[in-house]
Predicted model as a PDB file, atoms N, CA, C, CB and O in Angstrom, pLDDT in the B-factor column:
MODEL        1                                                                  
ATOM      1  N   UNK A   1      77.359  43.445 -24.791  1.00 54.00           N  
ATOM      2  CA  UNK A   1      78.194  42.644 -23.912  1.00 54.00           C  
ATOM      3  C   UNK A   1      79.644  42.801 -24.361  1.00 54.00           C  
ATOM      4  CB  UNK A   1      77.756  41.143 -23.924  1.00 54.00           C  
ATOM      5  O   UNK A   1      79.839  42.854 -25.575  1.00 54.00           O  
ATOM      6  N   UNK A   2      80.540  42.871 -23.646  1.00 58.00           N  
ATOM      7  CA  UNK A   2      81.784  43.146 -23.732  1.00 58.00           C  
ATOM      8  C   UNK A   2      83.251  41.715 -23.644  1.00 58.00           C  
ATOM      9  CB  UNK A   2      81.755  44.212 -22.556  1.00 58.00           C  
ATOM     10  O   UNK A   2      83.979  41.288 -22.748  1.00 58.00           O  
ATOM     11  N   UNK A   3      83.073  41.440 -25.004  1.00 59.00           N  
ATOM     12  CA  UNK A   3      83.744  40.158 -25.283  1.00 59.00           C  
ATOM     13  C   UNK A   3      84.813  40.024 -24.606  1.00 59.00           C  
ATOM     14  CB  UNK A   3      84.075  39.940 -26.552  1.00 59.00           C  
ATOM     15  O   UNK A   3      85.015  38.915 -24.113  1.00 59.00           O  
ATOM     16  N   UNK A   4      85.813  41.117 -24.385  1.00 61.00           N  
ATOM     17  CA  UNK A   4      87.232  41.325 -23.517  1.00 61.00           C  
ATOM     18  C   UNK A   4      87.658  40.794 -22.448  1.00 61.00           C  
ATOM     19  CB  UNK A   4      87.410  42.398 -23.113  1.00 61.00           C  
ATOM     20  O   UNK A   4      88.766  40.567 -21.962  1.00 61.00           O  
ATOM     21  N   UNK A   5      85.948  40.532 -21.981  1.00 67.00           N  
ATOM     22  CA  UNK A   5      85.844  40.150 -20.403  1.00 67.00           C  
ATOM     23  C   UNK A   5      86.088  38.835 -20.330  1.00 67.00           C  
ATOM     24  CB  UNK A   5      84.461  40.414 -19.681  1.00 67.00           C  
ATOM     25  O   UNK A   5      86.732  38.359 -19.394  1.00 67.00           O  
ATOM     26  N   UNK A   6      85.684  38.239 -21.137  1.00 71.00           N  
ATOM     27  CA  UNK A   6      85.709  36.775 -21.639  1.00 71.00           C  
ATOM     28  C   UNK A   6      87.007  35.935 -22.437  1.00 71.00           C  
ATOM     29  CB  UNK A   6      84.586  36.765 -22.588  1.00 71.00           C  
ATOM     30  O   UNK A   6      87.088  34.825 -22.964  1.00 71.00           O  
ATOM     31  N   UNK A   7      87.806  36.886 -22.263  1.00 73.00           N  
ATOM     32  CA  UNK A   7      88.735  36.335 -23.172  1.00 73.00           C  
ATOM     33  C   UNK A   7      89.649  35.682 -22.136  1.00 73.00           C  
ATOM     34  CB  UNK A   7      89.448  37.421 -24.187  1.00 73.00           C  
ATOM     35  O   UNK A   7      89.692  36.145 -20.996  1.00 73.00           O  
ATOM     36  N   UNK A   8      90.441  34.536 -22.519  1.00 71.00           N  
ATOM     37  CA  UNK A   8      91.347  34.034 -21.758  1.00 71.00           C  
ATOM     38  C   UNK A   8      92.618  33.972 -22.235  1.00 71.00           C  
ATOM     39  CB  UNK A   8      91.008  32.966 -21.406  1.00 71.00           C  
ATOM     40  O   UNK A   8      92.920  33.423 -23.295  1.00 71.00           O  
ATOM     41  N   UNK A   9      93.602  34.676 -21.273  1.00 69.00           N  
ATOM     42  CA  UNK A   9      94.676  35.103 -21.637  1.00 69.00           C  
ATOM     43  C   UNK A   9      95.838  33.908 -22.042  1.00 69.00           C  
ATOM     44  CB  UNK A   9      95.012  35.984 -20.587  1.00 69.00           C  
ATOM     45  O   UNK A   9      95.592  32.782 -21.610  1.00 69.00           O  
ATOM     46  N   UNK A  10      97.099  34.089 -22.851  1.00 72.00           N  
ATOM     47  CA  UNK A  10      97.610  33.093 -23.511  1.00 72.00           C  
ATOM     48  C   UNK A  10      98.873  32.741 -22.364  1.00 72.00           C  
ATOM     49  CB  UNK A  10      98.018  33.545 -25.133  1.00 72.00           C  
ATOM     50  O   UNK A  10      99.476  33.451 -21.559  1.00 72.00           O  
ATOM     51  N   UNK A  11      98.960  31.064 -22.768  1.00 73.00           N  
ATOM     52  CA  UNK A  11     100.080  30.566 -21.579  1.00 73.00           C  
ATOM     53  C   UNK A  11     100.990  31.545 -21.170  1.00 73.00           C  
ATOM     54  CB  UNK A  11     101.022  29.390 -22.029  1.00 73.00           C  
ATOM     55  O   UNK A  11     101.260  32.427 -21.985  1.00 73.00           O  
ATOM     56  N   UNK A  12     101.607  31.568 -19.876  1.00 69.00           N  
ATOM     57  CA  UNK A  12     102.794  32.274 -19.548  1.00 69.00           C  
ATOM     58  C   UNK A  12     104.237  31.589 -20.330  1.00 69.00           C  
ATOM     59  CB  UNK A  12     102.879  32.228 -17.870  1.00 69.00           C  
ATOM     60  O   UNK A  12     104.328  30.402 -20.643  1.00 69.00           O  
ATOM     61  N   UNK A  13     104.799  32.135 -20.447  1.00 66.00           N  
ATOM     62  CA  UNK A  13     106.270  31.265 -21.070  1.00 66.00           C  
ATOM     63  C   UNK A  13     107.021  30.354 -20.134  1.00 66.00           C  
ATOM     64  CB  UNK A  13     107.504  32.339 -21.530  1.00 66.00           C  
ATOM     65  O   UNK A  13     106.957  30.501 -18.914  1.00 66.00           O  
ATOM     66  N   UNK A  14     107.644  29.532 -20.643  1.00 56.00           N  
ATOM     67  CA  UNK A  14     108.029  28.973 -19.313  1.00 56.00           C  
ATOM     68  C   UNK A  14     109.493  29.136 -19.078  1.00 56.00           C  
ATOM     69  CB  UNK A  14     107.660  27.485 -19.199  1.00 56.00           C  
ATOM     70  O   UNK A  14     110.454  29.112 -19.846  1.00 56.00           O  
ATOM     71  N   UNK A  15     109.344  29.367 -17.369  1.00 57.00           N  
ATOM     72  CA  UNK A  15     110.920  30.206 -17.098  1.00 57.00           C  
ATOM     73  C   UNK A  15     112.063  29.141 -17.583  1.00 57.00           C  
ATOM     74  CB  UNK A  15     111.266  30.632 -15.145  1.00 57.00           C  
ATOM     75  O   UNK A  15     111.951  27.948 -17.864  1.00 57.00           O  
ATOM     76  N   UNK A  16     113.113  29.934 -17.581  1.00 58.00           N  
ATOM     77  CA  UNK A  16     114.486  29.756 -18.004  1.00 58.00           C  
ATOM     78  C   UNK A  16     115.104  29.330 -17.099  1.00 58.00           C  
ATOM     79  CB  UNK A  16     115.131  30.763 -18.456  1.00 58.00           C  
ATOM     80  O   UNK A  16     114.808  29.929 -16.065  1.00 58.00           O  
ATOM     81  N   UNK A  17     116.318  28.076 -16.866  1.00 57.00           N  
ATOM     82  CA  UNK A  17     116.480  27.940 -15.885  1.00 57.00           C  
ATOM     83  C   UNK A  17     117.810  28.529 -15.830  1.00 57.00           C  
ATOM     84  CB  UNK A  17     116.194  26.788 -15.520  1.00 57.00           C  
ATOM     85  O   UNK A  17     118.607  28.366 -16.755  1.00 57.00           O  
ATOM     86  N   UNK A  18     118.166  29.399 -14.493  1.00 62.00           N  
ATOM     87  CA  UNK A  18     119.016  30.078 -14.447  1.00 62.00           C  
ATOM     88  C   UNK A  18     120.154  29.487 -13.373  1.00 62.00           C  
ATOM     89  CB  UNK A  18     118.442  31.285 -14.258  1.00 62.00           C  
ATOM     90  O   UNK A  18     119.911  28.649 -12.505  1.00 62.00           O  
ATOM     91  N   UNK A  19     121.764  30.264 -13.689  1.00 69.00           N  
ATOM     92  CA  UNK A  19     122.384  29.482 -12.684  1.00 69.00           C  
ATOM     93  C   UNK A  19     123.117  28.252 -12.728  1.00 69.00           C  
ATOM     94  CB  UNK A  19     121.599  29.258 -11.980  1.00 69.00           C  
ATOM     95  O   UNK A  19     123.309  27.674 -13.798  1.00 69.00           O  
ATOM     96  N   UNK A  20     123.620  27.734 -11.425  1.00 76.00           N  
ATOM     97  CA  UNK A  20     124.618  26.427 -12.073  1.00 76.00           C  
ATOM     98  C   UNK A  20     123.784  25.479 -12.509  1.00 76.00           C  
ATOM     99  CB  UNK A  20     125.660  25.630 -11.018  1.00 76.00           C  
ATOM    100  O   UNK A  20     122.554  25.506 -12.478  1.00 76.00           O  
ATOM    101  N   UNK A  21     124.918  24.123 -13.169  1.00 88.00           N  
ATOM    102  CA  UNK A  21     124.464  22.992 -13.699  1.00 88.00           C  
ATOM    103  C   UNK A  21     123.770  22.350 -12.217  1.00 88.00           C  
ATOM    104  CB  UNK A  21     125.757  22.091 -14.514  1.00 88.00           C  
ATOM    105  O   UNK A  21     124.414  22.213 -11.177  1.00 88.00           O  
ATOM    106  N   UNK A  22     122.300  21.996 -12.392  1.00 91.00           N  
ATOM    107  CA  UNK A  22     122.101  21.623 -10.940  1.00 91.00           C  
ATOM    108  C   UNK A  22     122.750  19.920 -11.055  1.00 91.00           C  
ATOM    109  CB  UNK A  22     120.170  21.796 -10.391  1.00 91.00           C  
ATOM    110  O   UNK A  22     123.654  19.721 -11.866  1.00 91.00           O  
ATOM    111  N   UNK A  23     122.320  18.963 -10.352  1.00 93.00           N  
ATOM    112  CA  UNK A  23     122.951  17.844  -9.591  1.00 93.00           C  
ATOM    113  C   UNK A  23     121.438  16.784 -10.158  1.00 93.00           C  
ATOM    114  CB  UNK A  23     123.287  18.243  -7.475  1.00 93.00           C  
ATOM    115  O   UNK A  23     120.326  17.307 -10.085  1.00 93.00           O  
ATOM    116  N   UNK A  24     121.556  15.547 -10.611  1.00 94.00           N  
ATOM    117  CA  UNK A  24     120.642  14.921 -11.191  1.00 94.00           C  
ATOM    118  C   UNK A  24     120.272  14.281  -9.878  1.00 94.00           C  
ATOM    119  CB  UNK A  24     121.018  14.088 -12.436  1.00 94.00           C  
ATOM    120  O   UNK A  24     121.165  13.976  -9.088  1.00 94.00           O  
ATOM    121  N   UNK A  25     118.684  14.006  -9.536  1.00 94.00           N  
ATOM    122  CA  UNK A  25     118.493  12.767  -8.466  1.00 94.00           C  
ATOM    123  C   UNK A  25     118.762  11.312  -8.637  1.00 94.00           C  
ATOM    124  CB  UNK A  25     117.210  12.701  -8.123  1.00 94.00           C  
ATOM    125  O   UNK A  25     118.788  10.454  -9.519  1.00 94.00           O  
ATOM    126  N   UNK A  26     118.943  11.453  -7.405  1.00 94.00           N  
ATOM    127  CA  UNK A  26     119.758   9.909  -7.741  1.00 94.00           C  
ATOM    128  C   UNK A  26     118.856   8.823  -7.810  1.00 94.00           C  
ATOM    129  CB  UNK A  26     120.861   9.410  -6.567  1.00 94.00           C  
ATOM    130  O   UNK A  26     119.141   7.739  -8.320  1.00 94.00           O  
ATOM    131  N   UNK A  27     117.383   9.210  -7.118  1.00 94.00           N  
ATOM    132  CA  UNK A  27     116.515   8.368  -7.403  1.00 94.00           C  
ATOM    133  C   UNK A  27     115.483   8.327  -8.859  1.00 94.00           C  
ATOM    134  CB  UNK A  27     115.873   8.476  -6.292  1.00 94.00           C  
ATOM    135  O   UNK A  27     114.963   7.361  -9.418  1.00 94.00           O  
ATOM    136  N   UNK A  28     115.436  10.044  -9.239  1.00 95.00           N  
ATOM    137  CA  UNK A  28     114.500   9.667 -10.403  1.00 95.00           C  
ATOM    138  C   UNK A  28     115.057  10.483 -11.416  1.00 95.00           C  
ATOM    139  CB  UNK A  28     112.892   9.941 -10.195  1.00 95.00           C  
ATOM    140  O   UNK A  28     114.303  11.030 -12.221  1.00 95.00           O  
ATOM    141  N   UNK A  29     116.465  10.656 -11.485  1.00 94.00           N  
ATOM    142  CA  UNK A  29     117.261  11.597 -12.360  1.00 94.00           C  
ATOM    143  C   UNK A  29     116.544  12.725 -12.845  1.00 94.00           C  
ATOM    144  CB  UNK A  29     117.791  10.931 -13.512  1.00 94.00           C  
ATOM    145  O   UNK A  29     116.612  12.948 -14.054  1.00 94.00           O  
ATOM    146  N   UNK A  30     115.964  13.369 -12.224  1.00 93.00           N  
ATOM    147  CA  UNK A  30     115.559  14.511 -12.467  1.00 93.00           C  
ATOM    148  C   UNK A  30     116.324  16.355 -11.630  1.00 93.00           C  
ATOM    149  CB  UNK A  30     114.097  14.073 -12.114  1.00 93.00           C  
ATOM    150  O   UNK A  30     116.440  16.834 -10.502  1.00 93.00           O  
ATOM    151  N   UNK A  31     116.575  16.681 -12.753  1.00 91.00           N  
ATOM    152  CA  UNK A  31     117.330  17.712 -11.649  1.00 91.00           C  
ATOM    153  C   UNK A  31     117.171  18.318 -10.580  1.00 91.00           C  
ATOM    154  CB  UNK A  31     117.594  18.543 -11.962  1.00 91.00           C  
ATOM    155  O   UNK A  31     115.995  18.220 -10.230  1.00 91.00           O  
ATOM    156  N   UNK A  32     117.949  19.066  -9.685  1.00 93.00           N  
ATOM    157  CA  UNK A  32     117.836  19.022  -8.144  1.00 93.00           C  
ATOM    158  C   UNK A  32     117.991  20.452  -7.862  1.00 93.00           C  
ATOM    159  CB  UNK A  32     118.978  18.066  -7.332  1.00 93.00           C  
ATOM    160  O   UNK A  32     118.500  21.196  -8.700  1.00 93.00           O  
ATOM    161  N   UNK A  33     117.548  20.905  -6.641  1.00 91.00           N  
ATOM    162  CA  UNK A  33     118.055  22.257  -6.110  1.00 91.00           C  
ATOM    163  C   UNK A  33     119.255  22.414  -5.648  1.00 91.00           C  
ATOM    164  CB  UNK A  33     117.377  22.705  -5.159  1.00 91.00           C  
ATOM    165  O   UNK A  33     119.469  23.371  -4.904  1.00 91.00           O  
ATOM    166  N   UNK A  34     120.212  21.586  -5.956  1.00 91.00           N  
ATOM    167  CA  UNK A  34     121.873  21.486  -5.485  1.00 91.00           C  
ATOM    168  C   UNK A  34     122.725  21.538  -6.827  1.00 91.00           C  
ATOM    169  CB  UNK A  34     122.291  19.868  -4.592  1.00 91.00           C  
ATOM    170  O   UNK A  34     122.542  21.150  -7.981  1.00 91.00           O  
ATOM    171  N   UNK A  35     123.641  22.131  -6.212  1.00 92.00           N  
ATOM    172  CA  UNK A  35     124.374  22.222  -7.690  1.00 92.00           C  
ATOM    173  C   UNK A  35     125.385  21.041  -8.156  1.00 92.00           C  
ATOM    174  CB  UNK A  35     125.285  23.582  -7.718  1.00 92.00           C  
ATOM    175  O   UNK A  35     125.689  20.235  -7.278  1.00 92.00           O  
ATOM    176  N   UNK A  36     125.799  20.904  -9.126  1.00 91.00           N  
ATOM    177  CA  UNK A  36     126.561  19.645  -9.245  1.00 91.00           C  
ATOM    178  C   UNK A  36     127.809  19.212  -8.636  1.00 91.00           C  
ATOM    179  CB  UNK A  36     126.796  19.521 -10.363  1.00 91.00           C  
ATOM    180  O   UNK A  36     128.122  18.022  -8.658  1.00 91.00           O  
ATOM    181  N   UNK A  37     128.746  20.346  -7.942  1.00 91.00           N  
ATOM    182  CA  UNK A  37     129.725  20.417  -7.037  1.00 91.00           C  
ATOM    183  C   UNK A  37     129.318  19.619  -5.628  1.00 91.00           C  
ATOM    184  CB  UNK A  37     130.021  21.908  -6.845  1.00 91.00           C  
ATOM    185  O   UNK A  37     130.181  19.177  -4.869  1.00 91.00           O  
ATOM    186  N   UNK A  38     127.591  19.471  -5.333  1.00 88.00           N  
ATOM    187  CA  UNK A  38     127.355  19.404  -4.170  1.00 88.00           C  
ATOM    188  C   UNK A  38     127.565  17.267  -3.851  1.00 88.00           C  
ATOM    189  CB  UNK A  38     125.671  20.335  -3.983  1.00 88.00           C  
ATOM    190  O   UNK A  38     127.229  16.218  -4.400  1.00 88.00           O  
ATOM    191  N   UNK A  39     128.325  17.737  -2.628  1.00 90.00           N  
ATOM    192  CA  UNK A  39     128.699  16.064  -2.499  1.00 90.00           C  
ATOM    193  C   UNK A  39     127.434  14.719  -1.663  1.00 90.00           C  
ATOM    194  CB  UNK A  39     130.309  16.119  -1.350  1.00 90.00           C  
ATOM    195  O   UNK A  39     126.370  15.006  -1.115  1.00 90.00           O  
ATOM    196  N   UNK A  40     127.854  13.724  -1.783  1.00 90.00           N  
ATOM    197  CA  UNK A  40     126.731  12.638  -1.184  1.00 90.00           C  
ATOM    198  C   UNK A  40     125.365  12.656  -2.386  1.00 90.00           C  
ATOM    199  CB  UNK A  40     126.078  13.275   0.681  1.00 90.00           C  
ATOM    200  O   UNK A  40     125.453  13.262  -3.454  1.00 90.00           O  
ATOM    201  N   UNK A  41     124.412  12.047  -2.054  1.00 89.00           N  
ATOM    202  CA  UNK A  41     123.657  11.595  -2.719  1.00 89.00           C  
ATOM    203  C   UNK A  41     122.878  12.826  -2.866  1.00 89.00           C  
ATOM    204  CB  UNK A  41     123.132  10.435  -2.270  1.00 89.00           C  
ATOM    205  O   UNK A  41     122.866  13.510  -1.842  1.00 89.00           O  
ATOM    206  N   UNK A  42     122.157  13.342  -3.965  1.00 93.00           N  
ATOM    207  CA  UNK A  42     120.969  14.445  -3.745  1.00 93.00           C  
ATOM    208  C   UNK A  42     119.813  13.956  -4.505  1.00 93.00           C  
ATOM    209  CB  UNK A  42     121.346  16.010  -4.290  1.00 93.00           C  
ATOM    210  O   UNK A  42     119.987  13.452  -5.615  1.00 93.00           O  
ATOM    211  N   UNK A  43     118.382  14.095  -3.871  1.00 94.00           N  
ATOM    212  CA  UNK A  43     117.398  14.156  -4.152  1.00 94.00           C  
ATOM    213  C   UNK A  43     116.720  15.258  -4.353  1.00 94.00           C  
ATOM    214  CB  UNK A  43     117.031  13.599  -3.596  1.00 94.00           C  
ATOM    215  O   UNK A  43     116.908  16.281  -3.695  1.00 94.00           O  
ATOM    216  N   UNK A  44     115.474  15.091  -5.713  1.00 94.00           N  
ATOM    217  CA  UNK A  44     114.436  16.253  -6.030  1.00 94.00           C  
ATOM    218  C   UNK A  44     113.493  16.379  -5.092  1.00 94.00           C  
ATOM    219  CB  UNK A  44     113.698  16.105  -7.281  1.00 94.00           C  
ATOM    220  O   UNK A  44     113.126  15.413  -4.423  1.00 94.00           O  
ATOM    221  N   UNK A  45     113.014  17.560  -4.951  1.00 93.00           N  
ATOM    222  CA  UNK A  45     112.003  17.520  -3.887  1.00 93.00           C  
ATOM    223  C   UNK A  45     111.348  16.546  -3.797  1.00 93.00           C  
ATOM    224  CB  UNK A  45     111.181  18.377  -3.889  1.00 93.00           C  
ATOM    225  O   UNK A  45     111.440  15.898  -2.755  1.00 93.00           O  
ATOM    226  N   UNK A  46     110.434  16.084  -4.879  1.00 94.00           N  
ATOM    227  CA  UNK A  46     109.606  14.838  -4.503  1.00 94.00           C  
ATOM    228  C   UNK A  46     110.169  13.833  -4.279  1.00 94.00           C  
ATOM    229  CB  UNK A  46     108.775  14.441  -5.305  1.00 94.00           C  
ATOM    230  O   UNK A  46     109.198  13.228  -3.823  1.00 94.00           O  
ATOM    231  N   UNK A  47     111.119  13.001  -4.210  1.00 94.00           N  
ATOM    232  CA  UNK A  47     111.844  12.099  -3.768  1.00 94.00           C  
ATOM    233  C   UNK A  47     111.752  12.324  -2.570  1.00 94.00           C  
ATOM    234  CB  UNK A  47     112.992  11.995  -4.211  1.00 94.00           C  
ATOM    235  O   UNK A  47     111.027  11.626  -1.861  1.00 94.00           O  
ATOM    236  N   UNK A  48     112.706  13.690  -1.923  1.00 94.00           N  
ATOM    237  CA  UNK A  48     113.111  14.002  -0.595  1.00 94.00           C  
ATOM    238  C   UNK A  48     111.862  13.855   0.059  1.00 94.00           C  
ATOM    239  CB  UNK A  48     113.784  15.380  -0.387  1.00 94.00           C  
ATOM    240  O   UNK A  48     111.912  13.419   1.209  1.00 94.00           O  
ATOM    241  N   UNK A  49     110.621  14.156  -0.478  1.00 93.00           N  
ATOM    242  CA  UNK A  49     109.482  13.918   0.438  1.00 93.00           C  
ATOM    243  C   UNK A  49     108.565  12.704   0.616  1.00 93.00           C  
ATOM    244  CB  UNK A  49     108.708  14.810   0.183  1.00 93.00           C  
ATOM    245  O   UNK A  49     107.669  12.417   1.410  1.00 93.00           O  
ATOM    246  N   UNK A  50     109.244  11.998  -0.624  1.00 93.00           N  
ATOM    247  CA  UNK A  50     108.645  10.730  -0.565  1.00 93.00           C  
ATOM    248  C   UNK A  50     109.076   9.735   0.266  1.00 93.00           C  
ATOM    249  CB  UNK A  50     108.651  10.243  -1.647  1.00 93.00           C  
ATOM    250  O   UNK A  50     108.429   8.908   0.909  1.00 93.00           O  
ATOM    251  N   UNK A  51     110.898  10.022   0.115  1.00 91.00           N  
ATOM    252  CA  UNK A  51     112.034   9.523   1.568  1.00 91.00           C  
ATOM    253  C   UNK A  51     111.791   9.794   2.735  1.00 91.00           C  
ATOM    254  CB  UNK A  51     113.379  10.071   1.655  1.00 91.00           C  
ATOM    255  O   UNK A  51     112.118   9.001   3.617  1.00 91.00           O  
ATOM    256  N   UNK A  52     111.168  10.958   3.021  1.00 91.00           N  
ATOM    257  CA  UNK A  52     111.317  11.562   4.312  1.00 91.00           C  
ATOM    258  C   UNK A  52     109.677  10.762   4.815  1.00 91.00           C  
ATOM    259  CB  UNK A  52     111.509  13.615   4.265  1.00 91.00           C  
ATOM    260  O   UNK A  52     109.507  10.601   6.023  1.00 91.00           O  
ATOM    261  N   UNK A  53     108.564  10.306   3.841  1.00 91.00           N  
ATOM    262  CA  UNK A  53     107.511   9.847   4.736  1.00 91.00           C  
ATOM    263  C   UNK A  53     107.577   8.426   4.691  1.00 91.00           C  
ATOM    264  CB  UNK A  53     106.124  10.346   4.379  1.00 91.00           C  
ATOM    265  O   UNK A  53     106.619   7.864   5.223  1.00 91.00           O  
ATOM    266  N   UNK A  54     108.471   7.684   4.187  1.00 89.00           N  
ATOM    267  CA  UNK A  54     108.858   6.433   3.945  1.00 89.00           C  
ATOM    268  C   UNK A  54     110.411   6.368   5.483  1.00 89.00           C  
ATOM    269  CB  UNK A  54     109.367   6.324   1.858  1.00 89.00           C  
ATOM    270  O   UNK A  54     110.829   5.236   5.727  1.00 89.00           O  
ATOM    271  N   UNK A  55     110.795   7.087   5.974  1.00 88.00           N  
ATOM    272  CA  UNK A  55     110.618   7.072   7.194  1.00 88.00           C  
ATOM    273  C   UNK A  55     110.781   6.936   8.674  1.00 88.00           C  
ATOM    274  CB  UNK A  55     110.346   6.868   7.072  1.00 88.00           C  
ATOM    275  O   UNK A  55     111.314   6.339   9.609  1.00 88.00           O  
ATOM    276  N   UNK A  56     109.630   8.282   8.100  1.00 87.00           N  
ATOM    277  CA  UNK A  56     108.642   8.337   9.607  1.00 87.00           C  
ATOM    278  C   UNK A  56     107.956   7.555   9.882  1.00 87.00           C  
ATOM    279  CB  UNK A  56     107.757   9.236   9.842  1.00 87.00           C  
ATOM    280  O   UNK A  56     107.541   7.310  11.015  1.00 87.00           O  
ATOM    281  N   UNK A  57     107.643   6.878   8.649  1.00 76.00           N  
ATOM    282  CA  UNK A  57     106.337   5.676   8.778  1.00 76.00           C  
ATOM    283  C   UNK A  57     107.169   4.593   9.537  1.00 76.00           C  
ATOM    284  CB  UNK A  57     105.595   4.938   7.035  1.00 76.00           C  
ATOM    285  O   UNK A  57     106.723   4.354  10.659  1.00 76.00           O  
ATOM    286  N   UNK A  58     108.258   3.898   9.183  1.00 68.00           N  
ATOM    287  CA  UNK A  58     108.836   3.110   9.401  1.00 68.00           C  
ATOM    288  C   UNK A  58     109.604   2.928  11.049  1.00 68.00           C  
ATOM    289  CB  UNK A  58     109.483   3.217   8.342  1.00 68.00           C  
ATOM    290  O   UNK A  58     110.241   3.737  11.723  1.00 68.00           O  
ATOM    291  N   UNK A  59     109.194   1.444  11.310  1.00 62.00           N  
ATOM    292  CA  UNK A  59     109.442   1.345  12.693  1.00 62.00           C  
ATOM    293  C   UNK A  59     108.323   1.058  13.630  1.00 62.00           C  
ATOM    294  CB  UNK A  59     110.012   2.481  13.079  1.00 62.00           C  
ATOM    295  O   UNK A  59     108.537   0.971  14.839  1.00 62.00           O  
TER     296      UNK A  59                                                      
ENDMDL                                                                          
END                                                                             
């Protein structure tokens, strides 16, 4: 039997983040896909999607 097959390969590294200083959320200070130049309030994705079904629901 051929042990090789079985082997499980070691974590990937984890990427580097490249590029400008991004922009902290304003709801869960976690950094953003906007850069820090960018004006008005910015949210992390999950925020933005947690905002965006908080709503549609609403009303």
């Amino acid at each position: 039997m051929d042990d090789a097959y079985c082997e499980t390969p070691g974590p990937a590294p984890a990427p580097q983040e490249a590029g400008p200083p991004y922009a902290e959320c304003v709801l869960c200070r976690e950094p953003t896909e906007y850069p820090e130049s960018t004006k008005g309030s910015t949210l992390c994705p999950v925020c933005a999607w947690q905002e965006a079904g908080r709503t549609a629901c609403s009303g």
